[in-house]
TORDODO-656894 format. One record per residue (C-alpha): residue number from 1; x, y, z. Coordinates in steps of 0.2 Angstrom, whole numbers, padded with zeros to 4 digits, m for minus. Last residue first. Layout:
<NUM; <X; Y; Z>>,
...
This chain:
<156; <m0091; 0122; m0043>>,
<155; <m0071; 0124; m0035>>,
<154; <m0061; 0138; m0042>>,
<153; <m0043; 0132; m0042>>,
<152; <m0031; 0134; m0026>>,
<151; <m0012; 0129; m0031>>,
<150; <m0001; 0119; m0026>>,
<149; <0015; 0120; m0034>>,
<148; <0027; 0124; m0018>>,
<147; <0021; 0108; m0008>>,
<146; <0005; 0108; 0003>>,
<145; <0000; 0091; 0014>>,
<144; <m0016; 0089; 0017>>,
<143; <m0018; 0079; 0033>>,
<142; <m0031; 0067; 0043>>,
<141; <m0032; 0067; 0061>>,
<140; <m0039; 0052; 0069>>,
<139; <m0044; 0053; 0088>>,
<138; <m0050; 0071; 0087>>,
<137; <m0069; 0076; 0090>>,
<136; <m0085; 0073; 0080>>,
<135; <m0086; 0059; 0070>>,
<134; <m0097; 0055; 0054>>,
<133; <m0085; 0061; 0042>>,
<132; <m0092; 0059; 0025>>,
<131; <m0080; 0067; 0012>>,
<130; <m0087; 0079; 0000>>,
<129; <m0084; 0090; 0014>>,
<128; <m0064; 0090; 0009>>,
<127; <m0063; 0105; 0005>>,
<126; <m0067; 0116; 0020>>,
<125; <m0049; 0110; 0026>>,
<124; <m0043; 0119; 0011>>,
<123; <m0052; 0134; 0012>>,
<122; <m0046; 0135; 0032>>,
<121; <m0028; 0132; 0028>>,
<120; <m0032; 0148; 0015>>,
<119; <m0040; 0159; 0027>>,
<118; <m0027; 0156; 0042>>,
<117; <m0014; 0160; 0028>>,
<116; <m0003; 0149; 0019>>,
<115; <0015; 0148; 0016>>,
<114; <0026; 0139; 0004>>,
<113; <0042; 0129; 0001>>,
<112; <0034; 0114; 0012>>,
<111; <0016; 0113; 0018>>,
<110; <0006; 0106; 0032>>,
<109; <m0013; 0106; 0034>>,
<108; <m0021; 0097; 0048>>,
<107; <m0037; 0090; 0049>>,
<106; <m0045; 0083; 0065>>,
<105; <m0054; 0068; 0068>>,
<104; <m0065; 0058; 0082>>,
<103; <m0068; 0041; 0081>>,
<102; <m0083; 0030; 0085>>,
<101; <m0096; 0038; 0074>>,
<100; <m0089; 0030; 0058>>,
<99; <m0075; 0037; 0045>>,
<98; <m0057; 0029; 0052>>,
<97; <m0065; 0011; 0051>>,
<96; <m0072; 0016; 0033>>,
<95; <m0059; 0022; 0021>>,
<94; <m0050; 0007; 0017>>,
<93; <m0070; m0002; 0012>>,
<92; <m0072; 0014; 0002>>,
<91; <m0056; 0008; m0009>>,
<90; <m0049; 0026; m0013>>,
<89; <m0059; 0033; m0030>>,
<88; <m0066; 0046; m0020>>,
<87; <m0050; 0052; m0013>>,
<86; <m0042; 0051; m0031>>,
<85; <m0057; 0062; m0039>>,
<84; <m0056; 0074; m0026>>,
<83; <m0037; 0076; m0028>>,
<82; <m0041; 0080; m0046>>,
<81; <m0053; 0093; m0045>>,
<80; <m0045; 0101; m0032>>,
<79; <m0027; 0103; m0043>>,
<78; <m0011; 0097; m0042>>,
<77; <m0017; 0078; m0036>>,
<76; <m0013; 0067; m0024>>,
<75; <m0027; 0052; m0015>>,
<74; <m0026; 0042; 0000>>,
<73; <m0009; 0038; 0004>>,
<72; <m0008; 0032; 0022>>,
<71; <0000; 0044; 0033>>,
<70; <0021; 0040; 0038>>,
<69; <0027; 0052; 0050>>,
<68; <0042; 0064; 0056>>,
<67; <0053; 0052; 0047>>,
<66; <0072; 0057; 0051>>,
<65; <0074; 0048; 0067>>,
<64; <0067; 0032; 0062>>,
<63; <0059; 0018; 0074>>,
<62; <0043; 0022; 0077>>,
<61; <0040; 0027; 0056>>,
<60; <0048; 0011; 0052>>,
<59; <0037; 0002; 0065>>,
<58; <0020; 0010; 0058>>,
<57; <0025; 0008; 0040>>,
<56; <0028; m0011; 0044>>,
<55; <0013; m0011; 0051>>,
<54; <0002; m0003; 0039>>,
<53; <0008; m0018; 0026>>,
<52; <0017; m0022; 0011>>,
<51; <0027; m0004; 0009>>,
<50; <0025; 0008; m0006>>,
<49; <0033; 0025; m0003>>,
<48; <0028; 0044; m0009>>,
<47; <0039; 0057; m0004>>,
<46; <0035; 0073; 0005>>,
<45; <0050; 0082; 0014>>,
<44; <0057; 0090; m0001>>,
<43; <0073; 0095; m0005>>,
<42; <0074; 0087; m0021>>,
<41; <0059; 0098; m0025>>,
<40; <0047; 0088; m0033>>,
<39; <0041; 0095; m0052>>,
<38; <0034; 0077; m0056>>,
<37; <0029; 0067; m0042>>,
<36; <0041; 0054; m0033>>,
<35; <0039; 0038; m0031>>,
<34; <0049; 0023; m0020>>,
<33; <0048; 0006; m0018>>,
<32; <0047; m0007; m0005>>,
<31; <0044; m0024; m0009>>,
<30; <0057; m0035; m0004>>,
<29; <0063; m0021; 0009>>,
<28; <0048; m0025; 0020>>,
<27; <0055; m0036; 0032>>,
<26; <0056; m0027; 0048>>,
<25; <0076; m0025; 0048>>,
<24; <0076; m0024; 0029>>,
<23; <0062; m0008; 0031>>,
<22; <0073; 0000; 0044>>,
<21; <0088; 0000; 0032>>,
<20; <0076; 0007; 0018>>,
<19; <0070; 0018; 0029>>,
<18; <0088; 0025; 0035>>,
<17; <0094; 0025; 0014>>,
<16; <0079; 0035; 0010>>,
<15; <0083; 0051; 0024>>,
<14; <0102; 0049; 0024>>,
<13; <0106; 0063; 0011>>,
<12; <0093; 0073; 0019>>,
<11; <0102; 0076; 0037>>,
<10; <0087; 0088; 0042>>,
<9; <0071; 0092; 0036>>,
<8; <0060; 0080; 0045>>,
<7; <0053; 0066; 0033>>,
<6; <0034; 0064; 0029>>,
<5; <0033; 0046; 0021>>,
<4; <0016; 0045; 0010>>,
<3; <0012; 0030; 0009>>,
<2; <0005; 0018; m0003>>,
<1; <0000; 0000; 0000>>,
């Protein structure tokens, strides 16, 4: 499954190679890979990682020094339009245990080589509505992550 690996900004020479040693340890090094979207900044914090289970992800990210997170990879896109498209085409039955009435949720936005005001990380947030949240307070927070090309189109 895909991940999106949220490194700190520090040491980034030995960001992949720690993973993919922590991956070995855990057994997931046979099918890791990695992905990077067109226009990524090689300084970037945000890369994209395939790993063969959420547990492995988990212990890797537990382990690491340089991963701030790992967050399950939902959906990408450059523009609204497309990002909604990707979340909505996420297998439904994925999506469900964090969705129901039992959880709580908050959404963060985070970027990197750009700043956003209060106004703008609150449009974003506002965005996902399409999305139906049945909880009420914070046990899973879910995050839109912000790179330097995002940009805010006109929504219908």
């Amino acid at each position: 499954m895909w991940f999106l690996c949220y490194f700190y900004h520090r040491l980034l020479d030995y960001r992949r190679p720690e993973v993919e040693a922590l991956a070995k340890l855990f057994g997931g090094d046979a099918e890791l890979q990695w992905k990077l979207p067109p226009n990524h900044h090689e300084d970037s914090p945000f890369h994209f990682i395939w790993l063969p289970s959420e547990e492995i992800a988990s212990k890797i990210a537990n382990r690491s020094v340089l991963v701030k997170c790992m967050l399950e990879l939902w959906g990408q896109g450059y523009s609204y339009e497309e990002l909604k498209a990707a979340v909505q085409s996420f297998l439904q039955e994925q999506k469900l245990p964090y969705l129901g009435a039992e959880n709580t949720f908050r959404i963060l936005v985070d970027t990197f080589g750009k700043v956003l005001s209060f106004e703008e990380q609150k449009e974003r947030i506002e965005s996902f509505s399409y999305i139906p949240f049945e909880i009420k307070e914070v046990s899973v927070w879910f995050n839109r992550l912000v790179d330097r090309t995002d940009t805010v189109r006109e929504r219908d």
